[in-house]
C-alpha positions as CSV (number, residue, x, y, z in Angstrom):
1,X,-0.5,2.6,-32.2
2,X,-3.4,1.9,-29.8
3,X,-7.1,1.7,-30.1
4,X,-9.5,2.5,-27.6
5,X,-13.4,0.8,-27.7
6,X,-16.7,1.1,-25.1
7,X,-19.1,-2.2,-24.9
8,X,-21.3,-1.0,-22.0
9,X,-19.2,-0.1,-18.9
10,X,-16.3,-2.3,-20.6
11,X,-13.2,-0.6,-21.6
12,X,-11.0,-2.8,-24.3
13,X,-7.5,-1.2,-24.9
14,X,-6.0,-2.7,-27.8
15,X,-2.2,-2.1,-29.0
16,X,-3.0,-2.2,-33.0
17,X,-1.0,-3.0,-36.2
18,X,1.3,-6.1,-36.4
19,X,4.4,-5.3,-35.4
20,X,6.1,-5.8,-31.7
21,X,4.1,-3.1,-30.3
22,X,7.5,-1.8,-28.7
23,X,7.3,0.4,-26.1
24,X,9.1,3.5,-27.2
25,X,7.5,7.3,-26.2
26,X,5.0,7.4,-28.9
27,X,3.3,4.1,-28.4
28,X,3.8,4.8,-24.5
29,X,2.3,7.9,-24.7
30,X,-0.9,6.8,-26.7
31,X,-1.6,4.2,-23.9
32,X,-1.7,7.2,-21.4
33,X,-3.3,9.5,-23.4
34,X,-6.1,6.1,-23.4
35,X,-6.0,5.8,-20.2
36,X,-6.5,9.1,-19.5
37,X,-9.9,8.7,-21.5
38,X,-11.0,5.9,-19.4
39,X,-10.8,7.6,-16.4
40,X,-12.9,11.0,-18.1
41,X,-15.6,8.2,-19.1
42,X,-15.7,5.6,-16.6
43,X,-19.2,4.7,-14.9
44,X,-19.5,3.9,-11.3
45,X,-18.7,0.9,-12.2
46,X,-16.9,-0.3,-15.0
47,X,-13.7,-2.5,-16.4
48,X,-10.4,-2.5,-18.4
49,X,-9.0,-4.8,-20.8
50,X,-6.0,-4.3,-22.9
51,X,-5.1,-6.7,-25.5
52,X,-3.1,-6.3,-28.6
53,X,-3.2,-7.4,-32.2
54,X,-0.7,-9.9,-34.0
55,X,2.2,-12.1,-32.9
56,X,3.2,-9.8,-29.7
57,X,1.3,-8.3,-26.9
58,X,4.8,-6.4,-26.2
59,X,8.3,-7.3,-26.9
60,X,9.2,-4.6,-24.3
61,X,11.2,-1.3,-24.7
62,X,12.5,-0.3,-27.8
63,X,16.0,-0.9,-27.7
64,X,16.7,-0.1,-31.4
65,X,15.3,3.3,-30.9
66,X,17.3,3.7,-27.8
67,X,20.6,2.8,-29.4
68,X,20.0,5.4,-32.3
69,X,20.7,8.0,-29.8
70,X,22.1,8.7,-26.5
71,X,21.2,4.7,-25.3
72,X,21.0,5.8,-21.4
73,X,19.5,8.9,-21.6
74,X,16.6,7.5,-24.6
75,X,16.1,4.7,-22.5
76,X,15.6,6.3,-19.1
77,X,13.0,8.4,-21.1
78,X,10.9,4.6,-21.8
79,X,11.7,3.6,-18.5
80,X,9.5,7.5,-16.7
81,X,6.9,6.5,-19.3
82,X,6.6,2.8,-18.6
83,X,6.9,4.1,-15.0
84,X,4.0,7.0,-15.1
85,X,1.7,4.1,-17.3
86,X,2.0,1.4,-14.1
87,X,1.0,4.0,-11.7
88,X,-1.7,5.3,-14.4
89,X,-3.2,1.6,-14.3
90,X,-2.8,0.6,-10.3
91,X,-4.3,4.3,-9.9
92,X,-7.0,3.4,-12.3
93,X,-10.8,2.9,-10.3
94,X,-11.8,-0.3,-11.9
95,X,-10.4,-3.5,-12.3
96,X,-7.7,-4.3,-15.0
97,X,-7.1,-7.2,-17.1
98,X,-5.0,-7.8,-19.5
99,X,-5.5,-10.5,-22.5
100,X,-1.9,-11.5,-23.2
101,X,-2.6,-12.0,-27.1
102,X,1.4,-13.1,-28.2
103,X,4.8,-12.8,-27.0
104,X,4.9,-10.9,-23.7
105,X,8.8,-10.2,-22.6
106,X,10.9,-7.5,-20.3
107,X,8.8,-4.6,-20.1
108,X,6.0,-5.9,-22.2
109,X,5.9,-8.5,-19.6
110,X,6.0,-6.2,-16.7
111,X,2.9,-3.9,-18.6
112,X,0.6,-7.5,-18.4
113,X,1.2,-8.1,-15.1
114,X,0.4,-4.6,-13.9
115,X,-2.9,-5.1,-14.2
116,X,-5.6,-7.3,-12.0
117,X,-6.0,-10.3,-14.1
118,X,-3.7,-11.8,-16.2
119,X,-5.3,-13.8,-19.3
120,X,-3.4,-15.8,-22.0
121,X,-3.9,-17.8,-25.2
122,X,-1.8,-21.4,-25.0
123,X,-1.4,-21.6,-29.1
124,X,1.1,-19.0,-29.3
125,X,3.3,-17.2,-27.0
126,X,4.8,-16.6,-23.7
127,X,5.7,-14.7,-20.9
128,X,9.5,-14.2,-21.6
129,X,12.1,-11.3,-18.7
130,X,14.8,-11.7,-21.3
131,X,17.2,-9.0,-19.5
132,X,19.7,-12.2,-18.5
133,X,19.9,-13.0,-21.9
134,X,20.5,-9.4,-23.2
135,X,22.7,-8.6,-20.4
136,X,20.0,-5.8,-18.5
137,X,20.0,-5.5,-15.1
138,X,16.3,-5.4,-13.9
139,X,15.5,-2.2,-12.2
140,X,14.2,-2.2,-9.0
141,X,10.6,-1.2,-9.7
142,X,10.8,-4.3,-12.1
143,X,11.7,-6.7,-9.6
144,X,8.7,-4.8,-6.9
145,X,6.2,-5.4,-9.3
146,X,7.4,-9.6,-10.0
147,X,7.0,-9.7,-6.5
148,X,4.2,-8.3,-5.8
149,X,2.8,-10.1,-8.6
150,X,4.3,-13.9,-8.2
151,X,3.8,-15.4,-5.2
152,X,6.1,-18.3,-5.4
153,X,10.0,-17.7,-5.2
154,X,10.1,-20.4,-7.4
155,X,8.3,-19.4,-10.0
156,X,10.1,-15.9,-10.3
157,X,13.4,-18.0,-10.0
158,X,12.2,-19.7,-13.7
159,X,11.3,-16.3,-15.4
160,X,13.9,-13.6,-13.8
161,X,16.7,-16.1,-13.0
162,X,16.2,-18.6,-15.8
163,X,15.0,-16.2,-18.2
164,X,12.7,-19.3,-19.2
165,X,9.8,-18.5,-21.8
166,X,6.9,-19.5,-20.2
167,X,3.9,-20.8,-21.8
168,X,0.5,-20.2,-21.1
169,X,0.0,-23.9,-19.5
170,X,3.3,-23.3,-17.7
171,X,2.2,-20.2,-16.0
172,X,-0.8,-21.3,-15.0
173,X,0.6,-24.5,-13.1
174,X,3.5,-21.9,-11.4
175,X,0.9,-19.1,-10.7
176,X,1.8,-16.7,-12.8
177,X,-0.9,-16.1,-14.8
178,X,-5.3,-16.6,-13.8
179,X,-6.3,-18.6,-16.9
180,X,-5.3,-20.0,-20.3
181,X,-7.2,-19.7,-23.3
182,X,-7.1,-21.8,-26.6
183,X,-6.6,-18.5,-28.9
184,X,-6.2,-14.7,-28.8
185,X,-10.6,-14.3,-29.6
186,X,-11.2,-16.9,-26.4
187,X,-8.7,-15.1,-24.8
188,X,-10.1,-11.7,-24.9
189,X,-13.6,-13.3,-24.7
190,X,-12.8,-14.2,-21.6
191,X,-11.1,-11.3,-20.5
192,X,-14.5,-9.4,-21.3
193,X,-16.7,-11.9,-19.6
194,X,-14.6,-11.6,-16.2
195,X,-14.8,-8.0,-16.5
196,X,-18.8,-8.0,-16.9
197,X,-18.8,-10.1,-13.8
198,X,-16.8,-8.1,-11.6
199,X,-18.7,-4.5,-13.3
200,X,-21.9,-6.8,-11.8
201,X,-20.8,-6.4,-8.0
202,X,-21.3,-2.8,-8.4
203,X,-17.8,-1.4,-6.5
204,X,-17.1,2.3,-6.0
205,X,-14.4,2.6,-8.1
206,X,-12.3,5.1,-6.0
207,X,-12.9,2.7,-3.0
208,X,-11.4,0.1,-5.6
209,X,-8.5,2.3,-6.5
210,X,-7.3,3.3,-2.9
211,X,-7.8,-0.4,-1.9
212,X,-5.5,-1.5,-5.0
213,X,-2.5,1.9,-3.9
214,X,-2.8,-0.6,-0.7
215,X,-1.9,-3.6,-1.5
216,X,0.8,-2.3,-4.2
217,X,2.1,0.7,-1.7
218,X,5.7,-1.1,-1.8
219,X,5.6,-1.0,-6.1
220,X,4.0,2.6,-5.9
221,X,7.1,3.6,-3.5
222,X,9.4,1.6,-5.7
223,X,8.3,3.1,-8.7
224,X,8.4,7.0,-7.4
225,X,12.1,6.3,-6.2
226,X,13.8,8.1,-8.9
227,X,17.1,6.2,-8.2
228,X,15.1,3.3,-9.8
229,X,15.6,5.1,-13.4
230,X,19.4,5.7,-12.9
231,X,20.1,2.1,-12.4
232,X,19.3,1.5,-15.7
């Protein structure tokens, strides 16, 4: 389900296999139990990035598992998991970046941009909140986290409110995204070298943490608001 690799104080978290790396409890559960590890065997200072293998990064929550049985209550079960993972990774003392590697939509989309940095490759894929289009309603902790994420009201007009599928290029020019990369190896390339230059200035990583709860208190609060789940 998920792989978890050291390269000096670099942490890569990769979502293995080929398939659409759904977010059901067992894949969900894996990245925490990875997460978990980080933290145990993080340096002073040291750096996250999660990537994942094949066409997708994450086509979101596994609907086709949910529908097999009791739809709400299965699907309230993804959505405390996805929750308790976000608060995992803004809790996390280091910086995060994620290596969008493929097809990024709804809650796959939402895990990316929960971390720092936000890498893509432009030769395949996008950045795709599909929920208008599969007649979902975001939940609230969804819509914090766009916010807090996307500065520009019109760029989170194209990807909640148009449910557009936004390239690479395209979410660069809108702000969306940090860079663009010409395949999934430059991609995570990249993500690595970032991380190696931020491990390089040496932060305290609890100082990072706290500073990160911060800036994303109005997420953290969204995401602890249990009412959030029953709006599903």
């Amino acid at each position: 389900m998920c792989s978890l690799e050291k390269r000096g104080n670099i942490f890569i978290l990769t979502l293995t296999g080929t398939d659409e790396h759904r977010l059901n409890p067992t894949l969900l559960n894996a990245i925490r139990s990875a997460l978990r590890r980080v933290r145990s065997e993080a340096s002073s200072s040291s750096a996250l990035v999660t990537t994942a293998h094949g066409k997708f990064f994450s086509n979101g929550y596994d609907l086709a598992w949910a529908e097999a049985q009791s739809f709400k209550d299965r699907k309230l079960l993804m959505d405390s998991l996805l929750r308790s993972v976000v608060t995992d990774l803004i809790s996390l003392p280091m910086p995060t970046i994620s290596a969008v590697s493929g097809h990024a939509s709804a809650a796959g989309c939402i895990l990316a941009l929960s971390h720092d940095y936000v890498l893509m490759r432009s030769d395949r894929g996008f950045l795709y909140m599909s929920e208008l289009d599969i007649k979902l309603v975001l939940p609230p902790w969804f819509m914090a986290i766009l916010k807090a994420k996307i500065g520009s009201p019109a760029a989170r007009r194209e990807l909640i409110m148009k449910a557009a599928k936004v390239t690479a290029k395209r979410a660069v020019e809108i702000g969306i995204i940090d860079s663009a990369h010409d395949n999934a190896e430059e991609t995570l390339k990249a993500a690595i070298e970032l991380g190696e230059g931020l491990v390089k200035r040496g932060w305290e990583g609890h100082v990072y943490a706290q500073n990160r709860m911060q800036v994303l208190a109005d997420v953290l609060d969204s995401i602890r608001d249990t009412r959030a789940g029953s709006r599903l």
